[in-house]
N, C-alpha and C positions, 0 to 999 in steps of 0.2 A: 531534640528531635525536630524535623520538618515538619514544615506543612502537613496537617492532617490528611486536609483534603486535597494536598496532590499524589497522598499514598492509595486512598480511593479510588480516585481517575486512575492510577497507576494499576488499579488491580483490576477493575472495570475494565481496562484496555490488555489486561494479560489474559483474563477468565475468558474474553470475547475473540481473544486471537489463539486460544488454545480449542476455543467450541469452533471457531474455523478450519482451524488446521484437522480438526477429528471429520468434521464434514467434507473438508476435502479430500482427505485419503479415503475417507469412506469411498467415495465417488469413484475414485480412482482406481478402489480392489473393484468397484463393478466394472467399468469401461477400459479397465487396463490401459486410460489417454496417459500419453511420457506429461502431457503439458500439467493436468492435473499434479501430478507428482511432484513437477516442478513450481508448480502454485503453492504446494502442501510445506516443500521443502524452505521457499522463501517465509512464507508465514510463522512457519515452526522456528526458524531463526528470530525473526523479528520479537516472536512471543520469548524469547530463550534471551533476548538484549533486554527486553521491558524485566526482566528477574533481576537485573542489576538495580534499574530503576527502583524495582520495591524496596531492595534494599540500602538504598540509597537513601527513601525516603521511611524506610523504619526506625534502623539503625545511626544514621546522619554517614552512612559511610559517602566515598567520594572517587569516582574513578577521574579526576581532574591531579592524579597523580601524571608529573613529569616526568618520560619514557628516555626522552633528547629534544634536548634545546628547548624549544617552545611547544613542542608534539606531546599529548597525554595520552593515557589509553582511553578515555572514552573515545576520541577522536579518530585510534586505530580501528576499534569495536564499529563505527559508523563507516570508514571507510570498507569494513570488510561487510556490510548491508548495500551497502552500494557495490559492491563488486557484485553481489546474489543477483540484483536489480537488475544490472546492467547485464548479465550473461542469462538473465531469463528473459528481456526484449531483444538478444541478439536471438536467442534459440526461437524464440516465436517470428519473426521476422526472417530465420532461416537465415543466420548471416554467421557461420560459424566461422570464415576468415576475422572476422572481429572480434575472439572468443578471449584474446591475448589482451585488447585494448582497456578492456576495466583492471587490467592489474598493472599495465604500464600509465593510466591515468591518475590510479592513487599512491604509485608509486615516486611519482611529482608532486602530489598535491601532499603528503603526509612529509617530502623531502624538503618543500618549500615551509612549512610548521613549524619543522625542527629550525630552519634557517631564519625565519623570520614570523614576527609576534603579530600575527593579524586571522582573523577569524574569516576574511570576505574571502578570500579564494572557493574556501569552502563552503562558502556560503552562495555561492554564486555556480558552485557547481553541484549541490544540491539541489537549485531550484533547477538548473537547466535539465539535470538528470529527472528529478521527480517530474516537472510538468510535461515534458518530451513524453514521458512513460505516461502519465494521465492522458494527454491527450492522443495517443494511439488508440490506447484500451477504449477510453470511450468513445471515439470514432469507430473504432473495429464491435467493440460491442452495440452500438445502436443498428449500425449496418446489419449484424447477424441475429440481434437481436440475442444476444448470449448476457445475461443478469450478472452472469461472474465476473463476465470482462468488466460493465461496468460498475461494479461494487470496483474490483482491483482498481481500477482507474480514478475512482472517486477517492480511495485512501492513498493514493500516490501525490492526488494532488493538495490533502489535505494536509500530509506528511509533510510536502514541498512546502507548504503557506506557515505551517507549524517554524522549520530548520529557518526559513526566511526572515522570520522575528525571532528574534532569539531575547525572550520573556517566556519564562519557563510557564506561567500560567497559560499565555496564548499555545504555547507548543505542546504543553500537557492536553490542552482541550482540543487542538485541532488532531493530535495523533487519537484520541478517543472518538472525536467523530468521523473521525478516516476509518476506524478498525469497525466502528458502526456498521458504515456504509458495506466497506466489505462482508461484515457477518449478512449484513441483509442480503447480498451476494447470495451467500452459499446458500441460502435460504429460500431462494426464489422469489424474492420479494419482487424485482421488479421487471419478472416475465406477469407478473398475477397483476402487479397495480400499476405503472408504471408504462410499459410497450400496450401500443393499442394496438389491440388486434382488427388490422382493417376489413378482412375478409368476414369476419362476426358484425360489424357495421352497417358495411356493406350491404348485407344479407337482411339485419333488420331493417334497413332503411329502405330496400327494392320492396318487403315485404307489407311495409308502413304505406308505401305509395301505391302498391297493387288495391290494398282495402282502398286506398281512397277513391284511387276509380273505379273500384268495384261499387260503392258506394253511391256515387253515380250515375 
């Protein structure tokens, strides 16, 4: 059997991407937002890939089965998470001419696998895809001050720094503390601790200075 304690992390990071995904559609039957939904639907994926995982590390099963040539299905299983990835920043960005481009990208990158034995292509277009998508969200999220963007944004780039090293210890712990990030997302974590609210400042601080010269 594997690693104990990468079956742990492994469930730690399913149990927290399945309490996300229940929060998000929660949200979603209130506000009826399409974007929600589309949050809900990539999470519940991701959470539905980490199932492999557990059992990969209960079992000692292995999805590093050869599909063609050098291509495995984990590798298919990952490019169809990036394809979710990639058609949910084209939908928030409004760019539905580009809607074709994540299935003509992995359809090079999974062609180039089967043809030749090297892990960088993928690995290179991993980070480019994950930090591009982090650093949107959490640009767009600080601007609006939206908790969710930046939870998404923080597990995209964690996700990214994980696939970047490929040592299954660094990847198992930065994808748990990416799903972290995100659960504190749906949570509200960091509209409450996190975004300072300038106009509450503000207000004590005009207020702080009034007694003083009142005081005077």
């Amino acid at each position: 059997m594997a690693e104990f304690h990468f079956l742990l992390f492994e469930l730690a990071f399913l149990i927290l991407g399945i309490l996300s995904a229940i929060r998000v559609f929660k949200s979603w039957k209130e506000t009826k937002n399409r974007v929600l939904f589309a949050i809900g639907l990539y999470i519940s994926a991701v959470a539905f890939r980490s199932t492999f995982d557990v059992a990969i590390y209960s079992f000692d099963f292995s999805l590093d089965v050869i599909v063609a040539g050098y291509l495995t299905l984990g590798q298919i299983i990952a490019q169809f998470l990036f394809i979710i990835q990639l058609e949910f920043m084209f939908y928030l960005k409004k760019r539905p001419r580009l809607y074709t481009l994540p299935f003509v990208l992995a359809f090079y990158i999974l062609m180039g696998r089967v043809l030749v034995d090297s892990n960088m292509p993928f690995i290179m277009y991993a980070a480019i895809v994950s930090y591009g998508s982090a650093f949107f969200l959490i640009k767009d999220g600080r601007s609006r001050r939206n908790g969710l963007a930046i939870g998404m944004g923080l597990f995209f780039l964690f996700w990214g720094l994980g696939q970047s090293i490929p040592v299954d210890t660094i990847l198992i712990a930065f994808k748990l503390i990416g799903m972290l990030a995100f659960y504190l997302g749906t949570r509200g974590f960091y509209e409450k601790y996190v975004f300072i609210n300038v106009q509450e400042e503000d207000r004590i601080l005009n207020t702080w200075i009034s007694k003083l010269v009142a005081s005077e």
